[in-house]
N, CA, C and O atoms as a GROMACS GRO file, in nm:
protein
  520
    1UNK      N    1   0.095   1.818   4.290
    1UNK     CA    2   0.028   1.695   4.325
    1UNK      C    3   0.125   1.597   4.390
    1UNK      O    4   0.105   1.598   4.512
    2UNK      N    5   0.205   1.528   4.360
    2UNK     CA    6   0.320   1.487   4.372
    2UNK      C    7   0.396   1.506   4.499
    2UNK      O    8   0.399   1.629   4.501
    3UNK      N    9   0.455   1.470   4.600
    3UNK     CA   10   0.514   1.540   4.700
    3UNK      C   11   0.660   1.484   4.670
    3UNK      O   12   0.652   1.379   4.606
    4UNK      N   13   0.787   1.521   4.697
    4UNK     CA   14   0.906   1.540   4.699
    4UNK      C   15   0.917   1.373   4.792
    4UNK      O   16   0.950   1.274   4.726
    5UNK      N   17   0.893   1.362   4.910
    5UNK     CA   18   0.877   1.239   4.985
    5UNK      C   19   0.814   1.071   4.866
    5UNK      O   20   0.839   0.951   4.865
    6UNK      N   21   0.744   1.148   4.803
    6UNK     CA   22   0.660   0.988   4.726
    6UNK      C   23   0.799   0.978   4.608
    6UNK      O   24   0.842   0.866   4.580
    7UNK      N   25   0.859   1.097   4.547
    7UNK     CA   26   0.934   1.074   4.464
    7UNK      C   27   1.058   1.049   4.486
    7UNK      O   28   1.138   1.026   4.395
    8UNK      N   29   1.099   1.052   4.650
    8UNK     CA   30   1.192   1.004   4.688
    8UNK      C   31   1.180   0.846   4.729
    8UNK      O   32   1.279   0.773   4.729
    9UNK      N   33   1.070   0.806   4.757
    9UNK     CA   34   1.025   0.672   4.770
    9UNK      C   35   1.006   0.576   4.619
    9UNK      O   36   0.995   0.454   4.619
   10UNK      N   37   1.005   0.669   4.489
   10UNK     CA   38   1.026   0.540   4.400
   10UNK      C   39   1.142   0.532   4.370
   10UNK      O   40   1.159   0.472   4.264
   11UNK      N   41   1.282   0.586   4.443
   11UNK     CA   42   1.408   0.610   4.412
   11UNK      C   43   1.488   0.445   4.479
   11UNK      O   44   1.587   0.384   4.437
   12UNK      N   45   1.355   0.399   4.646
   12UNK     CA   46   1.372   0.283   4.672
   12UNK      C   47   1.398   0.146   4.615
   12UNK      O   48   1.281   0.106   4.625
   13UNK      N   49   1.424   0.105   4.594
   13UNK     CA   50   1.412  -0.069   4.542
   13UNK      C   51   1.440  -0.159   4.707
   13UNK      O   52   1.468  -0.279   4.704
   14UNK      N   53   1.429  -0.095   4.819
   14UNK     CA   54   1.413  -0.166   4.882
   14UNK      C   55   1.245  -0.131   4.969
   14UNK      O   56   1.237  -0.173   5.084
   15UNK      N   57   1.162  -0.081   4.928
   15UNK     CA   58   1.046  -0.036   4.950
   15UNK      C   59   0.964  -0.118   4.853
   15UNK      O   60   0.956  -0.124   4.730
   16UNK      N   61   0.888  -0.199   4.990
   16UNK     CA   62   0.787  -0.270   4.882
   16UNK      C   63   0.622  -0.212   4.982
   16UNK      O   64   0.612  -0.094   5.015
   17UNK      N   65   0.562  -0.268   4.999
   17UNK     CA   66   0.445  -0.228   5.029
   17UNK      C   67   0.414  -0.115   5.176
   17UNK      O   68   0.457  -0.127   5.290
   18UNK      N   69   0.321  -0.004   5.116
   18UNK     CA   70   0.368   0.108   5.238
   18UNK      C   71   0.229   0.162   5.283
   18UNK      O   72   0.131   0.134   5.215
   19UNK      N   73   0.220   0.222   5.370
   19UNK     CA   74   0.080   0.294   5.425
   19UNK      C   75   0.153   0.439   5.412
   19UNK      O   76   0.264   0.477   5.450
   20UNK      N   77   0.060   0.498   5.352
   20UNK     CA   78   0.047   0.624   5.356
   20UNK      C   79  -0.028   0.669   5.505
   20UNK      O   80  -0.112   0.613   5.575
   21UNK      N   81   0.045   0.792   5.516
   21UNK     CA   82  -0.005   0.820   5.662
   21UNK      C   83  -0.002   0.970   5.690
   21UNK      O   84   0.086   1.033   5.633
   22UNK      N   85  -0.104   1.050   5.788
   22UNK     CA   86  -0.205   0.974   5.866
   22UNK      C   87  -0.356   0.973   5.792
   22UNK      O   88  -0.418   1.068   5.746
   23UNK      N   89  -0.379   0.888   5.796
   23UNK     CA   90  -0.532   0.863   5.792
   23UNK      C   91  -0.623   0.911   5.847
   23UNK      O   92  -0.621   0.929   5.969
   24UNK      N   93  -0.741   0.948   5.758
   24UNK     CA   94  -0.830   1.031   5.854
   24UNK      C   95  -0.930   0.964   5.935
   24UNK      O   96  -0.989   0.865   5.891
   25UNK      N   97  -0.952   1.013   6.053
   25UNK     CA   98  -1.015   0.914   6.188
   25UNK      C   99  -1.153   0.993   6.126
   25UNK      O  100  -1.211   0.886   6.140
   26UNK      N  101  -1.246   1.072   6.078
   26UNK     CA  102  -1.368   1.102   6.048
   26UNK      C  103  -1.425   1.038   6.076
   26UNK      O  104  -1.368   0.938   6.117
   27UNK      N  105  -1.539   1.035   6.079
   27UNK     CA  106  -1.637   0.944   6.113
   27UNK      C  107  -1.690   0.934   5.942
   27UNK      O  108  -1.691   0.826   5.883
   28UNK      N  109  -1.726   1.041   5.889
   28UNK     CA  110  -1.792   1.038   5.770
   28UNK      C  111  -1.662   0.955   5.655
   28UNK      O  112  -1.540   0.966   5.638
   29UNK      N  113  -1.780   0.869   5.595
   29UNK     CA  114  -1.693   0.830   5.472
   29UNK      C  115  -1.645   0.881   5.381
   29UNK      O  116  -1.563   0.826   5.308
   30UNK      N  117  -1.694   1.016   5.365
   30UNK     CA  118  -1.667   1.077   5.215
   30UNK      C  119  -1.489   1.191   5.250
   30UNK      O  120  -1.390   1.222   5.184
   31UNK      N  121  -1.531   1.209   5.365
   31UNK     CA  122  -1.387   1.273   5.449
   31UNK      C  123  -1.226   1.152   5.416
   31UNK      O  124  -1.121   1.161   5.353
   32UNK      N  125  -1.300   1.041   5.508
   32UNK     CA  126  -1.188   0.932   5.460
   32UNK      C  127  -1.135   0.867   5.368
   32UNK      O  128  -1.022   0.818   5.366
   33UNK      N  129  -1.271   0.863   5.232
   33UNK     CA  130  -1.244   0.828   5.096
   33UNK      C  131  -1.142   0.933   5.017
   33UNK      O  132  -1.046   0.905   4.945
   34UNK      N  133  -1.197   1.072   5.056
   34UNK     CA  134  -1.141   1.177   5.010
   34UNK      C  135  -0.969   1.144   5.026
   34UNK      O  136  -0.903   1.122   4.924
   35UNK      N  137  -0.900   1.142   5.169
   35UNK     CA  138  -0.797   1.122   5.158
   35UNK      C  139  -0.724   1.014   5.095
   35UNK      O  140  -0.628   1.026   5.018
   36UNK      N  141  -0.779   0.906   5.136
   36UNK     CA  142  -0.756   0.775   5.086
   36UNK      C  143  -0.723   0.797   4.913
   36UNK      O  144  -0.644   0.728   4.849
   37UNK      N  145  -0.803   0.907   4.859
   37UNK     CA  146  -0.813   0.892   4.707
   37UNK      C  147  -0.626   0.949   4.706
   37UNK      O  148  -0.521   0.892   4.678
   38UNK      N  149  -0.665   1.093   4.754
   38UNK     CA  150  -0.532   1.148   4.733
   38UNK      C  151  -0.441   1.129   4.774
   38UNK      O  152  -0.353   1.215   4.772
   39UNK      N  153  -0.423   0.994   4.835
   39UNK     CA  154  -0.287   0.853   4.886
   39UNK      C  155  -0.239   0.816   4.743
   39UNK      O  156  -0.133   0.828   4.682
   40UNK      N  157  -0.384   0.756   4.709
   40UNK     CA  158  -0.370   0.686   4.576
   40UNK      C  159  -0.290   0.735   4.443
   40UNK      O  160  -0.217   0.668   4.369
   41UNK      N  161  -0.318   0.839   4.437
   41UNK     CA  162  -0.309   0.996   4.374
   41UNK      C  163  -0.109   0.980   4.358
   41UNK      O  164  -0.026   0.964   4.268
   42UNK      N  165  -0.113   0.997   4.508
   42UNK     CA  166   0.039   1.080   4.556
   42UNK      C  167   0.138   0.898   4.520
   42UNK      O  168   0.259   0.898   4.495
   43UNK      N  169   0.067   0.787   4.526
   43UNK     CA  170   0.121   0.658   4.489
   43UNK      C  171   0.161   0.649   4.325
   43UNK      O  172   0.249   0.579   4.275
   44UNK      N  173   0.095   0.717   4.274
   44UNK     CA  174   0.066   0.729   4.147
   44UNK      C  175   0.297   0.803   4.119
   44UNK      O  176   0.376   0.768   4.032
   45UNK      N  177   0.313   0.880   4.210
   45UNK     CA  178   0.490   0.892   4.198
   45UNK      C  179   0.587   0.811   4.245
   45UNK      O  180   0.708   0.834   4.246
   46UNK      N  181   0.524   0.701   4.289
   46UNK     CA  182   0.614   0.582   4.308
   46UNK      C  183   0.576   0.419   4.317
   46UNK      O  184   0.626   0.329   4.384
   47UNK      N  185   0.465   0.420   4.220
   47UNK     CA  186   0.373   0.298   4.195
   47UNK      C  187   0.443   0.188   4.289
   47UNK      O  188   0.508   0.095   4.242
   48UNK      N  189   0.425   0.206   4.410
   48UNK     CA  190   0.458   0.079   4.538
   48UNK      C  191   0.332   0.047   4.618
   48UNK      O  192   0.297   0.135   4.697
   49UNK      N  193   0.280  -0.031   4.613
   49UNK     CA  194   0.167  -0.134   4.661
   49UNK      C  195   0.144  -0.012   4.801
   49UNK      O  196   0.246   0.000   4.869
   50UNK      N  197   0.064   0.046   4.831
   50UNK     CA  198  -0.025   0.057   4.972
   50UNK      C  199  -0.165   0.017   5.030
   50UNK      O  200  -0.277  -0.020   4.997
   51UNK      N  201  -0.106   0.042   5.110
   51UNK     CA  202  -0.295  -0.031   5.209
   51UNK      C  203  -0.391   0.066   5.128
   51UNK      O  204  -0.468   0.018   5.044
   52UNK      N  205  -0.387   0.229   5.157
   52UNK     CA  206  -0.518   0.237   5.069
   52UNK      C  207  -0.547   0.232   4.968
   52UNK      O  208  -0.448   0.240   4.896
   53UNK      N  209  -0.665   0.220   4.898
   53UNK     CA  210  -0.721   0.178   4.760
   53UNK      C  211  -0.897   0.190   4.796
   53UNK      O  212  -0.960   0.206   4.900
   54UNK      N  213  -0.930   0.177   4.673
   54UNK     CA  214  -1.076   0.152   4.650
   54UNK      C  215  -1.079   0.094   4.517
   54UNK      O  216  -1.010   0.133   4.423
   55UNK      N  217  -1.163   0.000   4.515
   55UNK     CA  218  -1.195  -0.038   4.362
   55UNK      C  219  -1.361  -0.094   4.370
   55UNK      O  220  -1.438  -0.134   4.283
   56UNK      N  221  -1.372  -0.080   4.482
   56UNK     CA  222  -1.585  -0.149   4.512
   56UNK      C  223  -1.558  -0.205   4.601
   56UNK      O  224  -1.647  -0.219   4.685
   57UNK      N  225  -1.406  -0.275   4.631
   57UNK     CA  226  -1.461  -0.435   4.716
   57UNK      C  227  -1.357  -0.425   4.810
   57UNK      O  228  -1.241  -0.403   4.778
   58UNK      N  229  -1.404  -0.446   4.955
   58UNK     CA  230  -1.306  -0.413   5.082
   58UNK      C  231  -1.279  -0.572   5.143
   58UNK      O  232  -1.373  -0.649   5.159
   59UNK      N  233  -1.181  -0.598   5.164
   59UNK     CA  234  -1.154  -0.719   5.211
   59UNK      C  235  -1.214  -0.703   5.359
   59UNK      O  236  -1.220  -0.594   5.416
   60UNK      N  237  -1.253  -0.812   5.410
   60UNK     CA  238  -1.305  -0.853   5.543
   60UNK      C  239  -1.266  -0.759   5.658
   60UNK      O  240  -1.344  -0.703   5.736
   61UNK      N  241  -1.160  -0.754   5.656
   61UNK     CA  242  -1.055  -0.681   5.794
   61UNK      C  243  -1.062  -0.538   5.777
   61UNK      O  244  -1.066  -0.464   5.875
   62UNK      N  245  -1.066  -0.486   5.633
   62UNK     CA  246  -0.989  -0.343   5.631
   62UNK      C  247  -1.045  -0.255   5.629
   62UNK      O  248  -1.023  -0.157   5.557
   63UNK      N  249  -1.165  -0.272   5.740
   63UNK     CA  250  -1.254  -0.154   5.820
   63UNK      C  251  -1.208  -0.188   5.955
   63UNK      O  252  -1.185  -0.089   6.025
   64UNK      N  253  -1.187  -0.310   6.014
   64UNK     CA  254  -1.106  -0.292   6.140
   64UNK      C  255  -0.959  -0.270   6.144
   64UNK      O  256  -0.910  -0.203   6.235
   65UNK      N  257  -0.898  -0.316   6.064
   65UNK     CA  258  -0.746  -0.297   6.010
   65UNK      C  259  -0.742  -0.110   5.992
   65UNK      O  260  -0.638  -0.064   6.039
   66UNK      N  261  -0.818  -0.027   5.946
   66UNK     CA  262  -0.844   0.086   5.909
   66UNK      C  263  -0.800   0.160   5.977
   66UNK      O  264  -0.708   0.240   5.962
   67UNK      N  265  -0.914   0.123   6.122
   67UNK     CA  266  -0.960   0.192   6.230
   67UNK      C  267  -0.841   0.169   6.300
   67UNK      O  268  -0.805   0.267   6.366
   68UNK      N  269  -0.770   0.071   6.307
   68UNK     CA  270  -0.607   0.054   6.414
   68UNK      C  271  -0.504   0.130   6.355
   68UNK      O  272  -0.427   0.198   6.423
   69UNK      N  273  -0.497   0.121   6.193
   69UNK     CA  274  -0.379   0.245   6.163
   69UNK      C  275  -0.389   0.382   6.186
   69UNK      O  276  -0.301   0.456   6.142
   70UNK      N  277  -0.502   0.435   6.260
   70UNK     CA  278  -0.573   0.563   6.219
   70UNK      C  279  -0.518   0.605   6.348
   70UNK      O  280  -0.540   0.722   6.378
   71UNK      N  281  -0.425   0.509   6.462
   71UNK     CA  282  -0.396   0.504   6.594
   71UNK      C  283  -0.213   0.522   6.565
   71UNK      O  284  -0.148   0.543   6.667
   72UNK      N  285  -0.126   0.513   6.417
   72UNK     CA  286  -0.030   0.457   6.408
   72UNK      C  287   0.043   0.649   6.496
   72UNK      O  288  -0.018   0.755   6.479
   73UNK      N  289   0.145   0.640   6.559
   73UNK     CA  290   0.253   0.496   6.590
   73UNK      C  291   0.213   0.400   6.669
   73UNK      O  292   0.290   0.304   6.677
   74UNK      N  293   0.076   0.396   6.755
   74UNK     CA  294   0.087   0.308   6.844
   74UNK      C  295   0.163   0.151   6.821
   74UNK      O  296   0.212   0.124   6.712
   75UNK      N  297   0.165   0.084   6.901
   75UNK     CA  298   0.156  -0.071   6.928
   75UNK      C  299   0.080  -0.144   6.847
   75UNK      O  300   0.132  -0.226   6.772
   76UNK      N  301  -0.042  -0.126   6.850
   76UNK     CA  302  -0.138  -0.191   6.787
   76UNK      C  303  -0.151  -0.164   6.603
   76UNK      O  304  -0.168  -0.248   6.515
   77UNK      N  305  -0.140  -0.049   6.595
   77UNK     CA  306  -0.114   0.018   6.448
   77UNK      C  307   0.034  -0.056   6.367
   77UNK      O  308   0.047  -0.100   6.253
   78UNK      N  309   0.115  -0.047   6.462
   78UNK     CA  310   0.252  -0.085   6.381
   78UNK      C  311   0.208  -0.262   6.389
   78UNK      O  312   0.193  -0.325   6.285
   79UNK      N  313   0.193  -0.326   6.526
   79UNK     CA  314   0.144  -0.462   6.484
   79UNK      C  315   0.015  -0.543   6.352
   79UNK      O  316  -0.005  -0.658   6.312
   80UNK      N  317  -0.042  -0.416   6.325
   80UNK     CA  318  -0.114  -0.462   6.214
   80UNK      C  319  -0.057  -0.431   6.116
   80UNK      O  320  -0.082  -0.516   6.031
   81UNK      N  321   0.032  -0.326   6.061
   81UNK     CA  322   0.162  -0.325   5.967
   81UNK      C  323   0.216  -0.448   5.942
   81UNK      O  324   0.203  -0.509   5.836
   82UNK      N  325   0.284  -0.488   6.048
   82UNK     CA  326   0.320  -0.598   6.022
   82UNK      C  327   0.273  -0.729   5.993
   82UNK      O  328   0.345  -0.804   5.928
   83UNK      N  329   0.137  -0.773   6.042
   83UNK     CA  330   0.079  -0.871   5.974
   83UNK      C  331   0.079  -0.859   5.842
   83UNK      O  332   0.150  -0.929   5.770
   84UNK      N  333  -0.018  -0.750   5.791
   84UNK     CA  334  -0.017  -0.692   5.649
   84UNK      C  335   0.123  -0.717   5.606
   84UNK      O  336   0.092  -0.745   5.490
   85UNK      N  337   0.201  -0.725   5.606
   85UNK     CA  338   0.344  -0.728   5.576
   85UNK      C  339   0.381  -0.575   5.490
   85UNK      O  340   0.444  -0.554   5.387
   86UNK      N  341   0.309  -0.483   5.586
   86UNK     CA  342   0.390  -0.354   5.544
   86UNK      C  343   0.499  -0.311   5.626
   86UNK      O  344   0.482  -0.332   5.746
   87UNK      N  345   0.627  -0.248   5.587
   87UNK     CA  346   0.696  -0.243   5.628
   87UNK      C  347   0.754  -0.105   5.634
   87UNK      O  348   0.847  -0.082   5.712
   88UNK      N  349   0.705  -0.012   5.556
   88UNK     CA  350   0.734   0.124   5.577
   88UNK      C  351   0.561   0.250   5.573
   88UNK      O  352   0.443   0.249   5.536
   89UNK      N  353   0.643   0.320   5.628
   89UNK     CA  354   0.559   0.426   5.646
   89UNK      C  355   0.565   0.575   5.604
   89UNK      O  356   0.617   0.656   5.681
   90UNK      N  357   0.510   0.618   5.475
   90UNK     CA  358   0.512   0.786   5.460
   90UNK      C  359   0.404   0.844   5.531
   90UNK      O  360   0.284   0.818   5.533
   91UNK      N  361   0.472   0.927   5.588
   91UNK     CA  362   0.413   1.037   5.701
   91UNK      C  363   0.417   1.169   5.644
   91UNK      O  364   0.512   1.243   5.620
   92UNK      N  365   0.291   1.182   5.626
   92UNK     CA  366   0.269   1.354   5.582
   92UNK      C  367   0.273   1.431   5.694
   92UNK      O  368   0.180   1.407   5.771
   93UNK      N  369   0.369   1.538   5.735
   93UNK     CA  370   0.297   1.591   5.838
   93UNK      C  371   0.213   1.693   5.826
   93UNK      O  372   0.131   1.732   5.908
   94UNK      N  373   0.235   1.734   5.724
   94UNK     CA  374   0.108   1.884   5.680
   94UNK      C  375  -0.028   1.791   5.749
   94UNK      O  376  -0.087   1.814   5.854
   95UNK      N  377  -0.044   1.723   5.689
   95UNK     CA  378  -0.186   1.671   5.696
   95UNK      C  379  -0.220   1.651   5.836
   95UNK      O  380  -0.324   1.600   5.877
   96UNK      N  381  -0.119   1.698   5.909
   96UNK     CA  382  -0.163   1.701   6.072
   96UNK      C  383  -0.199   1.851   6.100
   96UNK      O  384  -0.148   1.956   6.061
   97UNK      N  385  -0.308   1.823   6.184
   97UNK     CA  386  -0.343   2.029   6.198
   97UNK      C  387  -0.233   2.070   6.316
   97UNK      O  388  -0.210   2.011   6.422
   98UNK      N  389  -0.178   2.180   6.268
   98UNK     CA  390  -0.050   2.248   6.345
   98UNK      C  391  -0.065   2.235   6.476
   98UNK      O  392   0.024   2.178   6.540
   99UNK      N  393  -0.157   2.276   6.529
   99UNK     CA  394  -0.173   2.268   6.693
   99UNK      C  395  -0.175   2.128   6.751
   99UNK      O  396  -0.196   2.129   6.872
  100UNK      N  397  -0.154   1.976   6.682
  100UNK     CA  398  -0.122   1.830   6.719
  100UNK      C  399  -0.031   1.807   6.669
  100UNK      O  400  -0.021   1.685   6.679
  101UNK      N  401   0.095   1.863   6.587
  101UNK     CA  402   0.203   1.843   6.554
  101UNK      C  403   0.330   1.816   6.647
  101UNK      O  404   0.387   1.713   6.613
  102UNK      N  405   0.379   1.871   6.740
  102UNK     CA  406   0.432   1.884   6.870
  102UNK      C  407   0.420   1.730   6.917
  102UNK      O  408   0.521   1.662   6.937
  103UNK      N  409   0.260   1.669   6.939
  103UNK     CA  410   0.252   1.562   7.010
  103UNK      C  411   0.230   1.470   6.905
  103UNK      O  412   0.194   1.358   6.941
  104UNK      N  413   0.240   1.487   6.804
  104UNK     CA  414   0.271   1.399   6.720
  104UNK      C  415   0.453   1.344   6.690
  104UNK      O  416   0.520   1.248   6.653
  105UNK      N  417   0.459   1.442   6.722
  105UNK     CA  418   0.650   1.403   6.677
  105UNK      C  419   0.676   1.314   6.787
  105UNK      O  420   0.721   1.200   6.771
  106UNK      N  421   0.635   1.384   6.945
  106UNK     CA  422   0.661   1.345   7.027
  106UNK      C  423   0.608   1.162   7.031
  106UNK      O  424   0.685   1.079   7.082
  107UNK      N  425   0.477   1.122   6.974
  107UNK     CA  426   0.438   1.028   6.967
  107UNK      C  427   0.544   0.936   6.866
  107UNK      O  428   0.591   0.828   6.901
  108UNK      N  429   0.566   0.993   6.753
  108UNK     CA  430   0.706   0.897   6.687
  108UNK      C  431   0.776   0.918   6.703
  108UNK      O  432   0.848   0.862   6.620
  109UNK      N  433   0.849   0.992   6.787
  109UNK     CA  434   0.973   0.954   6.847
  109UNK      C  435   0.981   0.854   6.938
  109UNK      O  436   1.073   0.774   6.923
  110UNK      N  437   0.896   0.838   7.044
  110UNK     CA  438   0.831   0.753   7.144
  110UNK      C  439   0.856   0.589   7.068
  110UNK      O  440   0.904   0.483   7.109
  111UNK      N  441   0.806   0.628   6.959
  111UNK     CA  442   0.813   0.460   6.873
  111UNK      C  443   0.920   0.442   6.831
  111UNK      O  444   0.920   0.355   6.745
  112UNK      N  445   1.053   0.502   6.860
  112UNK     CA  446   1.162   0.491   6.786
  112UNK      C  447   1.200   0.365   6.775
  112UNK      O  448   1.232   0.322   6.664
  113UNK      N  449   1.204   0.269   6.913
  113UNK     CA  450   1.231   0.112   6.943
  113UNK      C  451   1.159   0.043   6.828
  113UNK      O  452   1.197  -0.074   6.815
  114UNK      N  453   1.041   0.090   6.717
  114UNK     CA  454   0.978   0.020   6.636
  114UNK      C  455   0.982   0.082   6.511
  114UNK      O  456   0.943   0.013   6.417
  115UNK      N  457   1.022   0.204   6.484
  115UNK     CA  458   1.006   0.254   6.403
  115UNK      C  459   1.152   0.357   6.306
  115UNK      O  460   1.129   0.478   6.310
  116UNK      N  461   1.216   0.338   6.268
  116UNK     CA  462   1.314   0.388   6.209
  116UNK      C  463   1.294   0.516   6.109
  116UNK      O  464   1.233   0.483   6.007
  117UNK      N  465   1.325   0.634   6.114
  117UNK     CA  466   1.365   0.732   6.031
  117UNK      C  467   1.445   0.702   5.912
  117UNK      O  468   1.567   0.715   5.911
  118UNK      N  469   1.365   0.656   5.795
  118UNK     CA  470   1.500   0.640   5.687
  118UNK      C  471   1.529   0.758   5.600
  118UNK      O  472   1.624   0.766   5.521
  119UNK      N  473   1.410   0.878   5.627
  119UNK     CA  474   1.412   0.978   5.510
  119UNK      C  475   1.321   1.068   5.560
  119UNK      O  476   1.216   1.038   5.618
  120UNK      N  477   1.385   1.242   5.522
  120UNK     CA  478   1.260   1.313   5.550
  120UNK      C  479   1.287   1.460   5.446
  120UNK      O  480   1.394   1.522   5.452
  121UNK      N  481   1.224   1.482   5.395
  121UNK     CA  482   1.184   1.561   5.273
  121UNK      C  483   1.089   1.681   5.323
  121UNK      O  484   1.012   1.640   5.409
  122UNK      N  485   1.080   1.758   5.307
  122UNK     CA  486   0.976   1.889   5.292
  122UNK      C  487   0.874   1.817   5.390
  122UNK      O  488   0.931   1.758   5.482
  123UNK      N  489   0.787   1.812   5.390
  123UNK     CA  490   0.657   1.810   5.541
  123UNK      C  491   0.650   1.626   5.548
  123UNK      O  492   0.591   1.571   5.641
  124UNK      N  493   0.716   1.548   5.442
  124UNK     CA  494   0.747   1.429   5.414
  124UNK      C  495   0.808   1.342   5.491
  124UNK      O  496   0.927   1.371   5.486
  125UNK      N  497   0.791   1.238   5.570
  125UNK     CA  498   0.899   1.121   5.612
  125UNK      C  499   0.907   0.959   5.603
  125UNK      O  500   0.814   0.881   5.628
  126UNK      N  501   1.000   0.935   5.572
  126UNK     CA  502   0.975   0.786   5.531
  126UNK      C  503   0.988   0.698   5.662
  126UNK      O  504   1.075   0.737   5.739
  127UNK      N  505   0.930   0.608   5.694
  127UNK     CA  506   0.967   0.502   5.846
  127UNK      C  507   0.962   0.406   5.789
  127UNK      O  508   0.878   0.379   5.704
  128UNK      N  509   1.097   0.303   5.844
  128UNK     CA  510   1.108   0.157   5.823
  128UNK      C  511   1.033   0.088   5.943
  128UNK      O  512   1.074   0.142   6.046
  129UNK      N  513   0.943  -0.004   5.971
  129UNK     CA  514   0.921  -0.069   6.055
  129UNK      C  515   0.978  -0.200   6.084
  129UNK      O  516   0.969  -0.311   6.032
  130UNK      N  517   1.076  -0.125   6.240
  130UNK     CA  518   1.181  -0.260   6.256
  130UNK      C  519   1.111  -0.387   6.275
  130UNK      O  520   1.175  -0.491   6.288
   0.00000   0.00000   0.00000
């Protein structure tokens, strides 16, 4: 349950609030809740505040806030990080299907000017957002 990456993230004390990542773009809710749960789940090895959650009640934004991280590394994804005042990012990459992996790296590397490598573990990576 647990990934090697979340338990290297409660080892932080300089890690305060984080997005688990990537998020699923589905259209269906029960697809996106699904992951969202097992964020929650995998938070559960380093009890540090993240964007997802459920408890009944969604703040105003965080169906459009949602829909922009579901875009991260872009511009727009890391700029709503930062409002939120999140500042790091675990990146699963399993959870990317193998055949978009390639252009996914290629996409965070691309963000390097915004995005820092502080850690990477088994399919796991941690990003500081400069």
């Amino acid at each position: 349950l647990f990934r090697s990456i979340d338990r290297y993230v409660a080892t932080r004390n300089d890690v305060g609030a984080l997005l688990e990542a990537p998020l699923s773009d589905s259209r269906g809710d029960a697809a996106r809740e699904q992951r969202s749960t097992a964020f929650m789940l995998h938070s559960m090895a380093h009890w540090k505040p993240i964007f997802q959650g459920f408890s009944g009640a969604k703040p105003p934004t965080y169906e459009t806030d949602y829909w922009t991280l579901t875009r991260f590394p872009d511009a727009a994804a890391i700029a709503t990080l930062r409002r939120l005042g999140i500042s790091r990012v675990v990146w699963h990459a399993d959870l990317v299907p193998e055949a978009g992996r390639a252009v996914m790296d290629e996409r965070l590397l691309a963000a390097s000017h915004q995005l820092e490598l502080v850690h990477a573990e088994g399919d796991g990576r941690l990003y500081r957002i400069r």
